[in-house]
BAMARTI-338624 format. One line per field, with one value per residue: x, y negated, z negated of N, C-alpha, C in turn; residue in one letter; residue number from 1. Coordinates in pm, whole numbers, plus 50000, padded with zeros to 5 digits. Each point is the difference from the previous one (the first is absolute). Layout:
BEGIN
nx: c(X, ...)
ny: c(Y, ...)
nz: c(Z, ...)
cax: c(X, ...)
cay: c(Y, ...)
caz: c(Z, ...)
cx: c(X, ...)
cy: c(Y, ...)
cz: c(Z, ...)
rest: c(A, ...)
nr: c(NUM, ...)
//
This chain:
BEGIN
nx: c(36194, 49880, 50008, 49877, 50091, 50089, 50011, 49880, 50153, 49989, 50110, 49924, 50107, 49929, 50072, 50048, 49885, 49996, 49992, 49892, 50021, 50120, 49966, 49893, 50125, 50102, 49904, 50006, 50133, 49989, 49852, 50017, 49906, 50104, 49931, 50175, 49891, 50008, 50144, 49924, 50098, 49957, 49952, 50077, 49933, 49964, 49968, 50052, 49951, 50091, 50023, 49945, 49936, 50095, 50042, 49852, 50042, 50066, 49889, 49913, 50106, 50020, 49885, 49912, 50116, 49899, 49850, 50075, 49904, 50074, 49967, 49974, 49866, 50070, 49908, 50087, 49944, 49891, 50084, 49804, 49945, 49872, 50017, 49884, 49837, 50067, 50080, 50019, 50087, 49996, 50018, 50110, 50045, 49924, 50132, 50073, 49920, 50054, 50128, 50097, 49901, 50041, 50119, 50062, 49896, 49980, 49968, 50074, 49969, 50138, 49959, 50128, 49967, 50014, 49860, 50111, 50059, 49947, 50014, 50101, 50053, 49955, 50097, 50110, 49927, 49872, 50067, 50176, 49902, 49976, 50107, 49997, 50008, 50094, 49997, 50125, 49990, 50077, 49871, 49992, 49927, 50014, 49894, 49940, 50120, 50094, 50114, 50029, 50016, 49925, 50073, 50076, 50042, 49950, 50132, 50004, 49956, 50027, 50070, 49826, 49926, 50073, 50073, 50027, 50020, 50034, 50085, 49981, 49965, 50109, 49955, 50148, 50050, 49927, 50122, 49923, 50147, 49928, 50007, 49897, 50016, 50000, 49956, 49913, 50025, 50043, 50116, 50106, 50085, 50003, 49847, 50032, 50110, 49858, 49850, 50106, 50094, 50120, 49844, 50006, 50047, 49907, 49960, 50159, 49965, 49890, 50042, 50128, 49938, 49950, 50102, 50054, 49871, 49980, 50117, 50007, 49864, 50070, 49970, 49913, 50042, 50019, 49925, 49896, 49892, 49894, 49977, 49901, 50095, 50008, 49905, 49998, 50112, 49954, 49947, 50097, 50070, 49934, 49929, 50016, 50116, 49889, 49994, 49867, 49996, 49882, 50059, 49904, 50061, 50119, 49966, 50142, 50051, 50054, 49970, 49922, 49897, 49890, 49991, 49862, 49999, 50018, 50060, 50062, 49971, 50097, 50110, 49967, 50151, 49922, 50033, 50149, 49994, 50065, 49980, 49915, 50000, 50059, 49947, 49905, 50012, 49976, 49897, 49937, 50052, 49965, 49859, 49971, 50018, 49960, 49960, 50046, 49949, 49951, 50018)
ny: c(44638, 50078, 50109, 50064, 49986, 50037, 49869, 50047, 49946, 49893, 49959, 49895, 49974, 49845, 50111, 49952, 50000, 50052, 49982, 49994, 50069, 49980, 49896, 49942, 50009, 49927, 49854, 50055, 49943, 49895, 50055, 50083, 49893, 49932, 50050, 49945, 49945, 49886, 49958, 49873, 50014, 49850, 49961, 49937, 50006, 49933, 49941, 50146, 50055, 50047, 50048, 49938, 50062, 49986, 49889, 50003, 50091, 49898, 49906, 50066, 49996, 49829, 49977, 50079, 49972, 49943, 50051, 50049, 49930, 50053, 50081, 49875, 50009, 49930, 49943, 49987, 49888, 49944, 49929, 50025, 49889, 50030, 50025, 50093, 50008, 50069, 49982, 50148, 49997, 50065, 50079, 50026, 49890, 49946, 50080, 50007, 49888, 50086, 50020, 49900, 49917, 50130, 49945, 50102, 49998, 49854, 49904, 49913, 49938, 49971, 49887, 49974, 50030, 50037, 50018, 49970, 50082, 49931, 49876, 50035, 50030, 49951, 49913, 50108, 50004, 50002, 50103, 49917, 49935, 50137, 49884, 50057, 49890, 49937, 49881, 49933, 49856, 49943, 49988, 49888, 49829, 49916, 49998, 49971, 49950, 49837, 50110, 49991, 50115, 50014, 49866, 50048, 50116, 50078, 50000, 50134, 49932, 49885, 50100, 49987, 49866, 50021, 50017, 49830, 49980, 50128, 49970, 49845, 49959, 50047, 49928, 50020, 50082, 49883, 49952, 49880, 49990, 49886, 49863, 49956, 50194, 50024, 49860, 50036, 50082, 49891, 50007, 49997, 49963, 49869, 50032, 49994, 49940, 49956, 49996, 50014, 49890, 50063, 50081, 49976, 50108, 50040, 49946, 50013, 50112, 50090, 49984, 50119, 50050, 50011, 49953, 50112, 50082, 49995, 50029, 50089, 50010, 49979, 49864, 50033, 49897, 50157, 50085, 50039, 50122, 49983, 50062, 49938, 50090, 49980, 49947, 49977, 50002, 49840, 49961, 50058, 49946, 49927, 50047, 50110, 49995, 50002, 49871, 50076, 49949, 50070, 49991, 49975, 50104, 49926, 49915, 49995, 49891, 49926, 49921, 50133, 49950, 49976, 50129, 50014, 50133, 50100, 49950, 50098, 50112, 49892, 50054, 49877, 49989, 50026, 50118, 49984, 50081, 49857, 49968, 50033, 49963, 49827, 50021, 50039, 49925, 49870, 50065, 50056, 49864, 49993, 50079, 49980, 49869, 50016, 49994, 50137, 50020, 49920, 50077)
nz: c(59332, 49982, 50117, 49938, 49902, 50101, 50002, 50102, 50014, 50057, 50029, 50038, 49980, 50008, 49982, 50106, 49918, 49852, 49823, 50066, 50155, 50022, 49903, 50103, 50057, 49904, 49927, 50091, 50029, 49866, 50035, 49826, 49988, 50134, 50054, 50006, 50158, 49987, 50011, 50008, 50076, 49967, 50087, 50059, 50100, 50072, 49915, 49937, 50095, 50085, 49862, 49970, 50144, 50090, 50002, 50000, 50070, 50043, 49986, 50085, 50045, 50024, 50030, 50076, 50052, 50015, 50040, 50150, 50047, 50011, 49883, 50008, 50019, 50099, 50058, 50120, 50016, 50079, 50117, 50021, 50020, 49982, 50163, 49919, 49986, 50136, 49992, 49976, 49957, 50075, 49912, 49970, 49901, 50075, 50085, 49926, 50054, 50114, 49983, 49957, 50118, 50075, 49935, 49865, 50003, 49888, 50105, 49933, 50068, 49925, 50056, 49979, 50129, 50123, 50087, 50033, 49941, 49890, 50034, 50035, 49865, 50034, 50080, 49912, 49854, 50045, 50061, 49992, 50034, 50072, 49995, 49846, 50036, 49878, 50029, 49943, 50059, 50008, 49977, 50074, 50009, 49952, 49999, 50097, 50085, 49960, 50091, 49899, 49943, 50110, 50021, 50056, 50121, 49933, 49957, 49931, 50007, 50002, 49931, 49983, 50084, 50120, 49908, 49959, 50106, 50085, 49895, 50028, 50135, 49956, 49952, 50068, 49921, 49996, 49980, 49991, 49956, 50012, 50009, 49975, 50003, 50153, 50042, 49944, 50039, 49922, 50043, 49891, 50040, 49832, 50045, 50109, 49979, 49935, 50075, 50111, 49994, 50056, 50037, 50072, 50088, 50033, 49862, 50011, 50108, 49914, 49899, 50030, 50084, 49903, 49906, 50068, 49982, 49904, 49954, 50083, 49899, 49883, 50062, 49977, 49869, 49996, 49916, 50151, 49975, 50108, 49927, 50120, 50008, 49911, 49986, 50140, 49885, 49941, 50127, 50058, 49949, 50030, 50076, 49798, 50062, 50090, 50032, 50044, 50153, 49993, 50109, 50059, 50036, 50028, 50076, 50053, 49947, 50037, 49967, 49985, 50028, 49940, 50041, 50002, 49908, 49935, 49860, 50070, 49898, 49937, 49891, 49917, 49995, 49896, 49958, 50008, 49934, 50008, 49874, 49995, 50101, 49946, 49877, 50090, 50140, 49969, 49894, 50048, 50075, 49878, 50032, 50155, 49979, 49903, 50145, 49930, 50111, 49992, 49882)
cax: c(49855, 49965, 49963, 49891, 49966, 50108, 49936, 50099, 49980, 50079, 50078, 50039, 50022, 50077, 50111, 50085, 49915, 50054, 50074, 49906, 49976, 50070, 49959, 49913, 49992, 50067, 49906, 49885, 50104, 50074, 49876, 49952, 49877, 49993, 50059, 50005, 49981, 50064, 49997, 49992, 50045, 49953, 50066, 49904, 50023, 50176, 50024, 50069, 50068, 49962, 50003, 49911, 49957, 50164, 50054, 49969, 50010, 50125, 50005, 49900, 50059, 50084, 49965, 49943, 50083, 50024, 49962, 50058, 49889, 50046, 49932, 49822, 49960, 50027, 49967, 50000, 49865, 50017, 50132, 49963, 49841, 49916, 49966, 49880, 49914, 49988, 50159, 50100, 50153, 50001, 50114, 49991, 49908, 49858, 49911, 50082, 49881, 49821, 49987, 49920, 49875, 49919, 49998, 49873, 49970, 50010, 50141, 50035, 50110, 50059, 50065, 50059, 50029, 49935, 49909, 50014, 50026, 49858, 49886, 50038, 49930, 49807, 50000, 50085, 49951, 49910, 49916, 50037, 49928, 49871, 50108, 50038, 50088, 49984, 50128, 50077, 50067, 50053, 49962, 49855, 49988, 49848, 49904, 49923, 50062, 50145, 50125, 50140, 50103, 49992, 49874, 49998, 49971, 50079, 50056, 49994, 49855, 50040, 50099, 49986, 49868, 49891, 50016, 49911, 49853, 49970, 49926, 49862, 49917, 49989, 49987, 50058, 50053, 50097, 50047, 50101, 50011, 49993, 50176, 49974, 49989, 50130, 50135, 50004, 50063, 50140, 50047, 50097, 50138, 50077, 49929, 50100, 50152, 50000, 49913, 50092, 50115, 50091, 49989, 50042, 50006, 49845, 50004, 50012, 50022, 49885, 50047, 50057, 49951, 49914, 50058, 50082, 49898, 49982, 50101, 49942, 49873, 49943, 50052, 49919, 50073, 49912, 50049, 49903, 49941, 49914, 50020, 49911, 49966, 50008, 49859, 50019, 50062, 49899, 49836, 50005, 50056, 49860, 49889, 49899, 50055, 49957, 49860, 49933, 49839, 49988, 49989, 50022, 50135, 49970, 50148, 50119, 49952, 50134, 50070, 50029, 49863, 49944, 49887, 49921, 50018, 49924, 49891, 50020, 50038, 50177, 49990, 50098, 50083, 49971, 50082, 50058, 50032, 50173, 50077, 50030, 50091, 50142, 50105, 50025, 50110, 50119, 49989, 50033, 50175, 50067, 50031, 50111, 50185, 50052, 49946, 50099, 50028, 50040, 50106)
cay: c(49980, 50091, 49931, 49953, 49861, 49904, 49939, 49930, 49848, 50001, 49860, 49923, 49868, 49932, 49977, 49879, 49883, 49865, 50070, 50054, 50171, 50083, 50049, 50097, 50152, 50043, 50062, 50071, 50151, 50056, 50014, 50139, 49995, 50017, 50117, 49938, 50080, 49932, 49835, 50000, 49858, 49926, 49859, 49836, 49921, 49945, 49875, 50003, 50157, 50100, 50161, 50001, 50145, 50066, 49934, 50077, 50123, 49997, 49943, 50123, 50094, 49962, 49976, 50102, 50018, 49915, 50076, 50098, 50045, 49974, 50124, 49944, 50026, 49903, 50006, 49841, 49956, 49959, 49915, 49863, 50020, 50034, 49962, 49938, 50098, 50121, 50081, 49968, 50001, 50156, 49977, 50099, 49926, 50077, 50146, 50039, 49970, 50141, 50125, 49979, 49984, 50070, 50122, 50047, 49878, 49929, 49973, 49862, 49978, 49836, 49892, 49878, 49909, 49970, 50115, 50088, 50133, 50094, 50002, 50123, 50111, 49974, 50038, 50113, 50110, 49892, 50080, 49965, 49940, 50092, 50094, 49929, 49889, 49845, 49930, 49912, 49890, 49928, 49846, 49895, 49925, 50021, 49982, 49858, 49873, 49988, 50069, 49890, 50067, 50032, 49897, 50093, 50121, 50054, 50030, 50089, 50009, 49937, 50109, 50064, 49986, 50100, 50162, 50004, 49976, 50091, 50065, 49955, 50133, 50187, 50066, 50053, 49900, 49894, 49919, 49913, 49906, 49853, 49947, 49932, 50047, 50066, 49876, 49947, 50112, 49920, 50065, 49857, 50079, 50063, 50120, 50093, 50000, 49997, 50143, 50085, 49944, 50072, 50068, 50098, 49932, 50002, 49924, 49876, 49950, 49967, 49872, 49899, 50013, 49884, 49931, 49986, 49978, 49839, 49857, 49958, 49915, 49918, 49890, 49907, 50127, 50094, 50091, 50131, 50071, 50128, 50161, 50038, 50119, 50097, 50057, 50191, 50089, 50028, 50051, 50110, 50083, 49924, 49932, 49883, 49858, 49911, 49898, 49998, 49984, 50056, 49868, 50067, 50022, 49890, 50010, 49896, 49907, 49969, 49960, 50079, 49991, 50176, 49943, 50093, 50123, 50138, 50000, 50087, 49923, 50036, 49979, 49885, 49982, 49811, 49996, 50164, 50008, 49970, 50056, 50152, 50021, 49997, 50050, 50146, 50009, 49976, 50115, 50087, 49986, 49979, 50074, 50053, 49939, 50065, 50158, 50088, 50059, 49823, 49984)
caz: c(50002, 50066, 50112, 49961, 49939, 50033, 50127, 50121, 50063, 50120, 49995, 50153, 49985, 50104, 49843, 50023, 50096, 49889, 49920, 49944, 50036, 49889, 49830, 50032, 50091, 49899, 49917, 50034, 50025, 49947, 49966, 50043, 49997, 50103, 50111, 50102, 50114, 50097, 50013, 50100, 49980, 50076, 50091, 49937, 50098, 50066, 49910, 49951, 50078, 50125, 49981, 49844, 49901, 49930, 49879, 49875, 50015, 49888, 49854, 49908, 50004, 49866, 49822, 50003, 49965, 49854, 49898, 49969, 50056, 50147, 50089, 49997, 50178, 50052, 50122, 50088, 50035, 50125, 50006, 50039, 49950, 50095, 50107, 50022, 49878, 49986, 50031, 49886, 50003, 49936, 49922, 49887, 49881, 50046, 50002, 49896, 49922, 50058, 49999, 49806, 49971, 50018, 49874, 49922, 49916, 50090, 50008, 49979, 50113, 49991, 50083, 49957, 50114, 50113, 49958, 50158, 49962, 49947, 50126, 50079, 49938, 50026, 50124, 50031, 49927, 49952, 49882, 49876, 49938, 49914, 49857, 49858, 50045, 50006, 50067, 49928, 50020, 49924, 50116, 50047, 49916, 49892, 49960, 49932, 49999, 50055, 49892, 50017, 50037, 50100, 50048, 50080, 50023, 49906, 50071, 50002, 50121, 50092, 50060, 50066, 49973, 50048, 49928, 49853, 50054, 50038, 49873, 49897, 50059, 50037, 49875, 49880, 49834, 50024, 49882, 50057, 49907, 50054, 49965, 49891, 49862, 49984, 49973, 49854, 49959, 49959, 49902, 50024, 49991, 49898, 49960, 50106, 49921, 49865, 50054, 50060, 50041, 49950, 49941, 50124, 50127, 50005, 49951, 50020, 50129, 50003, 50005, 50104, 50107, 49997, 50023, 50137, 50111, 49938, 50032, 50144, 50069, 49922, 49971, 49831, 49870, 49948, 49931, 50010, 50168, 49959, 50061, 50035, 50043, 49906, 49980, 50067, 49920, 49875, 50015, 49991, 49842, 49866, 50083, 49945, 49910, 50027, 50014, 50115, 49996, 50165, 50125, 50160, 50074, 50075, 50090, 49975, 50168, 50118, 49905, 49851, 49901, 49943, 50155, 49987, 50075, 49984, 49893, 49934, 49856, 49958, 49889, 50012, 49816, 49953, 49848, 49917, 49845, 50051, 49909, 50016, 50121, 49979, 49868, 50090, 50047, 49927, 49880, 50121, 50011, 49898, 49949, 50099, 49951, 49864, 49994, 50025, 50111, 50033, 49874)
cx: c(49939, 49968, 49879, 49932, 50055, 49899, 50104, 50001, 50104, 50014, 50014, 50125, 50148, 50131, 50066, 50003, 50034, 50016, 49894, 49945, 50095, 49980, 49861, 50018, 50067, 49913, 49878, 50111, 49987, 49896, 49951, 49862, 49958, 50072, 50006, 50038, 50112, 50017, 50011, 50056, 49927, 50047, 49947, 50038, 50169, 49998, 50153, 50132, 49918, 50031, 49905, 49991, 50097, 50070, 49875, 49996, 50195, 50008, 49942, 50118, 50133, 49933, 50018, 50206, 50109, 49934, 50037, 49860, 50011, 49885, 49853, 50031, 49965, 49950, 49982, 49847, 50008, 50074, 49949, 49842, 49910, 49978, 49866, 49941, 49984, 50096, 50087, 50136, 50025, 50192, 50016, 49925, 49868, 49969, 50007, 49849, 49871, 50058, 49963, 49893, 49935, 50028, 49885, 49980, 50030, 50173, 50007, 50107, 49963, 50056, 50053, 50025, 49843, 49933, 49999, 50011, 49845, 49920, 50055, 49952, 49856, 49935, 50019, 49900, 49871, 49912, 50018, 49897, 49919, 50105, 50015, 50139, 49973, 50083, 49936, 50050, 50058, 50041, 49911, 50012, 49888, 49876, 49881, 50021, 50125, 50068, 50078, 50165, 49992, 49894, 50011, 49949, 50090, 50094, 49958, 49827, 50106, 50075, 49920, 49842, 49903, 50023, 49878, 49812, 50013, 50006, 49909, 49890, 49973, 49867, 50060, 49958, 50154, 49974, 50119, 50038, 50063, 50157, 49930, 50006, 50210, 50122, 49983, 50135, 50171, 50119, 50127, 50148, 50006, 49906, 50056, 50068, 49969, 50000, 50061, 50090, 50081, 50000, 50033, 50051, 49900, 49951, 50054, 49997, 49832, 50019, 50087, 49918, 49852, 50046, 50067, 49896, 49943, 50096, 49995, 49910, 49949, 50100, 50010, 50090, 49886, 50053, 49905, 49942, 49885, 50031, 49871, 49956, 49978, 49836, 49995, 50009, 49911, 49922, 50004, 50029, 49884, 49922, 49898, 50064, 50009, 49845, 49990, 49883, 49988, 49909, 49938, 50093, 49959, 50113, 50042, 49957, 50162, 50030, 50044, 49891, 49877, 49846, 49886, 50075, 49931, 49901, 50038, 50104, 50141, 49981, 50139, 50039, 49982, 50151, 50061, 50110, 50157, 50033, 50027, 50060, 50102, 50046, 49961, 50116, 50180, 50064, 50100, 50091, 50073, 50077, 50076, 50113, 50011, 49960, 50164, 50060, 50076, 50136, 50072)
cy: c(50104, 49920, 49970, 49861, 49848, 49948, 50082, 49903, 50014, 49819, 49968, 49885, 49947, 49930, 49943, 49858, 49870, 50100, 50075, 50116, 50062, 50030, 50092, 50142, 50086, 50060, 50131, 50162, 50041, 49973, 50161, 50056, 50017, 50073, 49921, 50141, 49956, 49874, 49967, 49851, 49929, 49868, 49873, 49893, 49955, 49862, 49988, 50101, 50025, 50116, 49996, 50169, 50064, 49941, 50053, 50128, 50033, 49959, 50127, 50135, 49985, 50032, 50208, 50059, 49919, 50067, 50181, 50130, 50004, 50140, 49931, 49999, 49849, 49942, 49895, 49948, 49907, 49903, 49834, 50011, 50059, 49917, 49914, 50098, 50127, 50035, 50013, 49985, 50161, 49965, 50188, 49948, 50033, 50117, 50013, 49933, 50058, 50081, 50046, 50007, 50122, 50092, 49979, 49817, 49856, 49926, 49865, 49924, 49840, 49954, 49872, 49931, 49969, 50146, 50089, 50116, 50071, 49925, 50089, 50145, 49990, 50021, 50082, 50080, 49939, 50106, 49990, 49885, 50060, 50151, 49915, 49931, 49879, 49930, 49910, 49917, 49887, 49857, 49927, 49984, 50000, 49985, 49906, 49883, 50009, 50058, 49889, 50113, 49993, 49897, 50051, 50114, 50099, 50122, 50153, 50012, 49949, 50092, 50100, 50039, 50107, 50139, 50006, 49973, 50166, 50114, 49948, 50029, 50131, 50078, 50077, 49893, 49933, 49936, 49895, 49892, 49869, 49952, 49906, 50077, 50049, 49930, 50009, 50113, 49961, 50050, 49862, 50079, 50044, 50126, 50087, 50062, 50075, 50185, 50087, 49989, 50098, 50125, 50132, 49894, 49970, 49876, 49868, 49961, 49902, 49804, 49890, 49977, 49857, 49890, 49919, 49910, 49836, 49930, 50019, 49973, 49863, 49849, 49961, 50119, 50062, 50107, 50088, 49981, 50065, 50128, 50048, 50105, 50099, 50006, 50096, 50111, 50052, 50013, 50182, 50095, 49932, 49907, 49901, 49886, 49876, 49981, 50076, 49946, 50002, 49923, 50067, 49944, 49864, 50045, 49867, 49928, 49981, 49891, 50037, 49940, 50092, 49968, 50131, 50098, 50136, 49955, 50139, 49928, 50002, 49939, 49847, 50020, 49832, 49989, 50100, 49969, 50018, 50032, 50184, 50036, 49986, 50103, 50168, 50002, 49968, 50115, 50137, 49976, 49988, 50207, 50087, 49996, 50093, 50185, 50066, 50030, 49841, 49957, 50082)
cz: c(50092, 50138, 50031, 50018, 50085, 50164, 50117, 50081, 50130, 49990, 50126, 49970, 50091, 49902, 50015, 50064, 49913, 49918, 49833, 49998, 49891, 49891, 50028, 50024, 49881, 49882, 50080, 50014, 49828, 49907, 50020, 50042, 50161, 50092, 50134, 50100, 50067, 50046, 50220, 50068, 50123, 50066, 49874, 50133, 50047, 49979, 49935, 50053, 50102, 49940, 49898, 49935, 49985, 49889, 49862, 50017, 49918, 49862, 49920, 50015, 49872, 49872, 49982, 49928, 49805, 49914, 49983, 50062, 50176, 50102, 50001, 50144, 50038, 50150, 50063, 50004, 50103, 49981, 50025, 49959, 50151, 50062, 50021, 49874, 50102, 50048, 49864, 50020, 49925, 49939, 49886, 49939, 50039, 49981, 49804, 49881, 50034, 49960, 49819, 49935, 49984, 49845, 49931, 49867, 50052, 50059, 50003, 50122, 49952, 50101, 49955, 50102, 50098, 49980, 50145, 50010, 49989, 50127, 50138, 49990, 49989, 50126, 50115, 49992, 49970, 49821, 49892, 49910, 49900, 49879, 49935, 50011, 49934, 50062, 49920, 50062, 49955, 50163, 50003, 49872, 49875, 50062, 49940, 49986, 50044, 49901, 49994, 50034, 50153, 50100, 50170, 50027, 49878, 50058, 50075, 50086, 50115, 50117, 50082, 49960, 50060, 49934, 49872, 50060, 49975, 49862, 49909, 50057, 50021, 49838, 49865, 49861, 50000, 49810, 50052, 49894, 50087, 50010, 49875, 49869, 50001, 49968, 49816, 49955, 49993, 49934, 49993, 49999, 49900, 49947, 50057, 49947, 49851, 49984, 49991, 50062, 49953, 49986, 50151, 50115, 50069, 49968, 50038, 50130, 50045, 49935, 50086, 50100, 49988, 49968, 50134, 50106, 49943, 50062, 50161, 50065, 49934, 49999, 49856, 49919, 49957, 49935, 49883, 50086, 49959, 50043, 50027, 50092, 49872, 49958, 50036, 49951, 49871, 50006, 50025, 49861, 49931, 50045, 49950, 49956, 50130, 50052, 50157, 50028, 50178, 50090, 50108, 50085, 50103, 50159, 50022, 50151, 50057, 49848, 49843, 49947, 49999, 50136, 49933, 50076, 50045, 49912, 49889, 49846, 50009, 49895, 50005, 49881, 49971, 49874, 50005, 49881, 50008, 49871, 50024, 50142, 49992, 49924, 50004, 50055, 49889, 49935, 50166, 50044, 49921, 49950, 50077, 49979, 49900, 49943, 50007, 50086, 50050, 49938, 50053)
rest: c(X, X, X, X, X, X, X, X, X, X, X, X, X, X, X, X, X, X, X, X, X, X, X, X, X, X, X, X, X, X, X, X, X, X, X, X, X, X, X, X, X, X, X, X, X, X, X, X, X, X, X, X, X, X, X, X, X, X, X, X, X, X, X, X, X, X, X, X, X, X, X, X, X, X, X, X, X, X, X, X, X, X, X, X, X, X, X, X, X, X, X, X, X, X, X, X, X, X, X, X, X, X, X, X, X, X, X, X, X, X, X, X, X, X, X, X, X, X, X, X, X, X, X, X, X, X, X, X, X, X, X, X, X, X, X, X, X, X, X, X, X, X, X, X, X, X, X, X, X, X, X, X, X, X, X, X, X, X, X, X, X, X, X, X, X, X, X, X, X, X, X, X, X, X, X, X, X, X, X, X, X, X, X, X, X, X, X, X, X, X, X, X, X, X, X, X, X, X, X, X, X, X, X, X, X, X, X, X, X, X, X, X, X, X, X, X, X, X, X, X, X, X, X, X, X, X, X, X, X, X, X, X, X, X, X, X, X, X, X, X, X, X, X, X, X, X, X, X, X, X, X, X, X, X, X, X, X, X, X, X, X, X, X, X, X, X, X, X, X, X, X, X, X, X, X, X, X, X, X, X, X, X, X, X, X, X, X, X, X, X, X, X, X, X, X)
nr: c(1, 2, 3, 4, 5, 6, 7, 8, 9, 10, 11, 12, 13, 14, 15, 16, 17, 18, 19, 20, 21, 22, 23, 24, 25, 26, 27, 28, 29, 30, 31, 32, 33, 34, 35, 36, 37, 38, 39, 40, 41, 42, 43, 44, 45, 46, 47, 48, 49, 50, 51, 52, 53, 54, 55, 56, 57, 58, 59, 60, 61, 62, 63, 64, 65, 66, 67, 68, 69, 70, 71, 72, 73, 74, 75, 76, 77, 78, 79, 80, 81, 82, 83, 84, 85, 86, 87, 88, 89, 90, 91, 92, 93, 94, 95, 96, 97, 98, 99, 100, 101, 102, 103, 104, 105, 106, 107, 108, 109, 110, 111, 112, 113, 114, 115, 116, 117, 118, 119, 120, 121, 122, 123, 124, 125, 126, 127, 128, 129, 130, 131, 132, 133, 134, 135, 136, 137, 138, 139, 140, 141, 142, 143, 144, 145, 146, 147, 148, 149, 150, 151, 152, 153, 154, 155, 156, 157, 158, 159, 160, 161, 162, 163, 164, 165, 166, 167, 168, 169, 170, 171, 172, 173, 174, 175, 176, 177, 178, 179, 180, 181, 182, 183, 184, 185, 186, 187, 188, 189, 190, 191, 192, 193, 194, 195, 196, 197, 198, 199, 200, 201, 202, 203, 204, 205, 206, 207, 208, 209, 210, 211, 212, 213, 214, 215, 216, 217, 218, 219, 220, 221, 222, 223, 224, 225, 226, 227, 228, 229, 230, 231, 232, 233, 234, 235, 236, 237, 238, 239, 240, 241, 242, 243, 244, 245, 246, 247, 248, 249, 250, 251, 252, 253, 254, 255, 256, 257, 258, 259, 260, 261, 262, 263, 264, 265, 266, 267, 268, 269, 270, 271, 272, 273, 274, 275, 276, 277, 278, 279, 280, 281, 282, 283, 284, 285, 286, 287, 288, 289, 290, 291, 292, 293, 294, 295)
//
């Protein structure tokens, strides 16, 4: 695909946090349409680890080796959330999203985790507000009432409230898809298995691995998941294949609920078009496995 034509994006994600970053980070490597800058690995609190941003700084190095893409530019991100709304956690990952920003055209920086990185990089760099920058989130709850996915703080705010206060205020372009649009995004083993079971190593590790992470968080018999990091992905390769509608930017209170903010506009995902995400992706690992060079 000419380079022209191809987004540039940059990937924040906290990939080993549960088992959803992966098919994300996979469908966007093995997407010609995007010019990945760079993956940036992130914390997800110490709920689960005292290494969070290392343990996804290995998962993004496994996959990056499954797909045989090992020369993508890779960069630690801070190891914990912000202190307070003006100190950043300076990190590579930071510098590695100013220094992007400044290329030619615009630049897409996805977050599948906590928004610490780009609220650093704001803070680092405040000028980065006034460059062709969207950020993409994939956090905070719905909108206009009780989420039932999330009757709580949702997780990925929760990790780090004072970062998402400091980019819904900054003015950039923000696109934030809720946990009420991102939980819809289902997939069940035997689609798994059906999809692309068998069809690489890749493949099936992307299955084992959700599987694995189910049977250790889950009491209750189950057998699927959302893969709600993956909007991220489709809103970038096909933006029109979902529902927007623009909010003034609010800020987050101590319990993850929505408080008057700037006012400045962010765009909210009400809908994105899961048939065409899944069977993008599916169709793409499918064709990795069975590409020549794979044979």
């Amino acid at each position: 695909m000419p380079e022209v034509s191809r987004r540039r994006v940059v990937i924040d994600t906290d990939a080993k946090n549960e088992a959803d970053d992966q098919f994300a980070i996979v469908h966007a490597l093995l997407s010609p349409s995007l010019d990945i800058r760079g993956l940036v690995a992130a914390h997800f609190g110490r709920e689960r680890s005292d290494r969070s941003m290392a343990e996804s700084r290995e998962e993004i190095d496994l996959l990056l080796r499954l797909t045989g893409l090992e020369e993508t530019v890779v960069a630690d991100g801070a190891a914990e959330a912000l202190p307070d709304e003006q100190t950043p956690r300076d990190s590579p990952g930071a510098r590695l999203i100013i220094e992007e920003s400044r290329g030619d055209g615009p630049l897409y920086v996805a977050f599948l985790g906590p928004l610490t990185d780009m609220a650093s990089a704001i803070l680092l760099d405040p000028a980065i507000v006034d460059r062709d920058v969207v950020v993409i989130w994939i956090g905070g709850v719905g909108y206009g009432g009780i989420d039932t996915a999330y009757p709580g703080i949702e997780f990925n705010l929760r990790n780090d409230i004072a970062a998402a206060n400091v980019v819904f205020g900054s003015g950039l372009r923000v696109w934030q898809v809720p946990s009420n649009v991102y939980s819809q995004v289902s997939v069940g083993y035997a689609e798994l298995e059906e999809k692309i079971g068998g069809t690489s190593e890749l493949a099936d590790y992307l299955i084992r691995q959700l599987i694995e992470f189910n049977d250790q968080h889950h009491d209750e018999p189950i057998e699927s998941r959302s893969l709600g990091d993956s909007p991220a992905i489709s809103l970038m390769l096909y933006p029109r294949g979902a529902q927007f509608r623009t909010v003034p930017a609010p800020r987050f209170g101590a319990e993850g609920h929505y408080l008057p903010g700037t006012g400045n506009p962010i765009r909210v995902v009400e809908t994105v078009d899961v048939r065409y995400l899944l069977e993008d992706m599916f169709a793409k690992i499918r064709r990795f496995g069975n590409s020549p060079t794979r044979r």
